[in-house]
N, C-alpha and C positions, 0 to 999 in steps of 0.2 A: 502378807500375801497368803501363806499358810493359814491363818485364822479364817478370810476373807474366802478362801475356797473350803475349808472346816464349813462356813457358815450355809455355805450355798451346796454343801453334799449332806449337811443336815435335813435344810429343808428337803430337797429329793428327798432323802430317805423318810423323812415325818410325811410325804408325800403317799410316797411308796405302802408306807405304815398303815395310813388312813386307807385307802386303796382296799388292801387287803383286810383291814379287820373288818369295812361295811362293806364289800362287795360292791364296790362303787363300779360304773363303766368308766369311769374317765381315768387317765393314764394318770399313772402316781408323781411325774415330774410335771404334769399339770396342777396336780393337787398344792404341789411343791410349790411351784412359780405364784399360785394363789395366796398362800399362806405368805411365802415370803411380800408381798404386796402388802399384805393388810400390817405384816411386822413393818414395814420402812415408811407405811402411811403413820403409822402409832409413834415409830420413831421423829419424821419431821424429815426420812430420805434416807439414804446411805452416808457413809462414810467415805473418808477421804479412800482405805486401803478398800473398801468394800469395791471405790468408784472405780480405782487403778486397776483392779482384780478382774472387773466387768469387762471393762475396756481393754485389756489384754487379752481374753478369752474371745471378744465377738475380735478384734483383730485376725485372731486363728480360725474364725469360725468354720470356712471352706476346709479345713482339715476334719472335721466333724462329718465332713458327706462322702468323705472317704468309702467309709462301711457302707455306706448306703449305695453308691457307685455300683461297686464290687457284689451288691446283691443284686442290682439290676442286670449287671452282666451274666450273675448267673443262671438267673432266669429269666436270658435275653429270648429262649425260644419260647418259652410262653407267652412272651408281650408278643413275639410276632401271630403266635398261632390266637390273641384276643385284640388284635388291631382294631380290630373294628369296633366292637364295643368300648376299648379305651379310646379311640378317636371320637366317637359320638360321647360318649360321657364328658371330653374333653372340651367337646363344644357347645354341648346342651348347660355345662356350669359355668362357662364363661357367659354366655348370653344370656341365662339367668341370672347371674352375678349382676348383670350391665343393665338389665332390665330392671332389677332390686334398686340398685344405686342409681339411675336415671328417675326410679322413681318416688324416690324417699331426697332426693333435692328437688323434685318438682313440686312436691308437698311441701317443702319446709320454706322452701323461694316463695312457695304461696300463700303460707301460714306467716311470712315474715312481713312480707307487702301487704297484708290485710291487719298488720299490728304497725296502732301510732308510733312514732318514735318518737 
């Protein structure tokens, strides 16, 4: 188990690393999660402690939003004094979200009934 999280604060950190030496925008446990993908594609998957270690951690996962909780509360009076705009941002990305996916199965339903089978 110790190895199996060794292996996954690696990649973070080779994440992280990358991140900062190219000035990249994208968060360095993004970078992380991408690298570790293309290691367990090359490998053929994880391992048996790799798969244990995973599945124990997304178990806890709800402990993880703890911090995050706790920063919203603390700047619970600035979500009220930007309601409105977080309310409209909230609704203009969902119905675009639904509008995106409504439309990329209306194409593909269309693209499939127009191919012999």
């Amino acid at each position: 188990m110790i190895q199996a999280i060794a292996l996954l604060l690696a990649f973070q950190l080779g994440g992280e690393a990358l991140r900062a030496a190219l000035h990249l925008p994208v968060p360095g446990p993004v970078i992380g999660m991408t690298l570790l993908l293309f290691w367990l594609v090359s490998r053929g998957g994880p391992d048996d402690a790799l798969r244990n270690t995973s599945g124990s951690l997304l178990q806890h996962l709800s402990l993880m939003f703890v911090p995050a909780g706790t920063g919203v509360m603390l700047h619970a009076g600035r979500l009220v004094d930007e309601a409105w705009p977080i309310f409209i941002a909230l609704i203009a990305s969902t119905v675009l979200g639904l509008l995106a996916t409504g439309l990329t199965l209306h194409l593909l339903t269309r693209h499939r009934a127009g191919r012999p089978q």
